[in-house]
C-alpha positions in Angstrom: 74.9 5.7 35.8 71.5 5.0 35.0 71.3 6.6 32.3 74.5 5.4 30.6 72.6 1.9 31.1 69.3 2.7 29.7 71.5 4.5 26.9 73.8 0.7 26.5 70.3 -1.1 26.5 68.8 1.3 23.9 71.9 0.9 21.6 71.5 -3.0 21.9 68.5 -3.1 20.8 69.0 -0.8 17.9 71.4 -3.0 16.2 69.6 -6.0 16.9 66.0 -4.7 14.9 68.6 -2.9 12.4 67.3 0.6 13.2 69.0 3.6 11.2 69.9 6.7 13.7 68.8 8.5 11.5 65.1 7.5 11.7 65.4 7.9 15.6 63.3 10.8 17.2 64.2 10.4 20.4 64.5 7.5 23.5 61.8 7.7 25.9 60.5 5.8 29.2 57.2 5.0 31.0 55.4 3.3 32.8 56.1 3.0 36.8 59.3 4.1 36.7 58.8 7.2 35.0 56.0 7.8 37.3 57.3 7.3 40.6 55.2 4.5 41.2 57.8 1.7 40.8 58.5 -1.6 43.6 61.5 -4.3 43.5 59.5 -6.0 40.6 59.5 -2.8 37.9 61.2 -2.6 34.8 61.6 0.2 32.6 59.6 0.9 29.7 62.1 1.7 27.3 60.9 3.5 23.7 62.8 3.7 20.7 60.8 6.6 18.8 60.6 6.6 15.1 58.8 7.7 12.1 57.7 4.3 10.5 55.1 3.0 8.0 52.5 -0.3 8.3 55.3 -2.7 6.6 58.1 -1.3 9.2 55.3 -1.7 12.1 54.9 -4.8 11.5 58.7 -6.0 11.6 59.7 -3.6 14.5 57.3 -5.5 16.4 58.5 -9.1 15.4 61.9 -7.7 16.1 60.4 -6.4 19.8 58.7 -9.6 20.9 61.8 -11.7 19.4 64.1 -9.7 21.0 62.1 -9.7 24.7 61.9 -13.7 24.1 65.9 -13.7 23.6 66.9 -11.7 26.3 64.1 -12.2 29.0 64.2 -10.0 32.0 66.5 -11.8 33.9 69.2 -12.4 31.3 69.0 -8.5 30.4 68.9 -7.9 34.0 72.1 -9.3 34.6 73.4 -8.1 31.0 72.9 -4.5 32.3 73.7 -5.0 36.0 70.7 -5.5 37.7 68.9 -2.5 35.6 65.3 -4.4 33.6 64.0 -2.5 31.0 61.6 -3.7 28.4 62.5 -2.0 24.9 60.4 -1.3 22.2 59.6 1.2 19.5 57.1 3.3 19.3 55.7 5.4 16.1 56.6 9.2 16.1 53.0 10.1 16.0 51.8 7.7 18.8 54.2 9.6 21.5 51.7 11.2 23.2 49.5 8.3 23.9 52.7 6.8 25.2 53.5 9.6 27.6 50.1 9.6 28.7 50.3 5.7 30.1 
């Protein structure tokens, strides 16, 4: 069930920063959750992983702070049934530094 969210919440958030599945290396999450370290407060860290250059960089993360300021935690809380995540996308080549948070 969780994962069909986080997979619903994901696929929202791809059409609304007009990412191509084909650019798409994979969907992680960090942060507490991931980590076991999580309280009634937590959201999940939600990362869209693609290959992208300084111009795409750029507009993904207009696209990321718009879309957070659009659906704040709340609203996509009770979008997704009481699941907050906090999407964003991260650069192929940065995924070990995010794993490592």
């Amino acid at each position: 069930e969780i994962r069909y969210k986080l997979l619903l919440i994901a696929n929202h958030f791809k059409e609304f920063t007009n990412i191509k599945d084909n650019i798409i290396n994979d969907i992680t999450i960090s942060g507490s959750n991931a980590s076991y370290g999580y309280s009634d407060f937590s959201d999940i860290d939600l990362h869209l992983v693609v290959k992208m250059n300084d111009k795409m960089r750029d507009y993904y993360t207009a696209k990321k702070n718009e879309y957070n300021t659009k659906n704040k935690r709340n609203k996509n809380k009770d979008f997704f049934n009481s699941l907050s995540a906090n999407p964003s996308i991260v650069e192929y080549l940065d995924r070990l530094k995010v794993d490592a948070q």
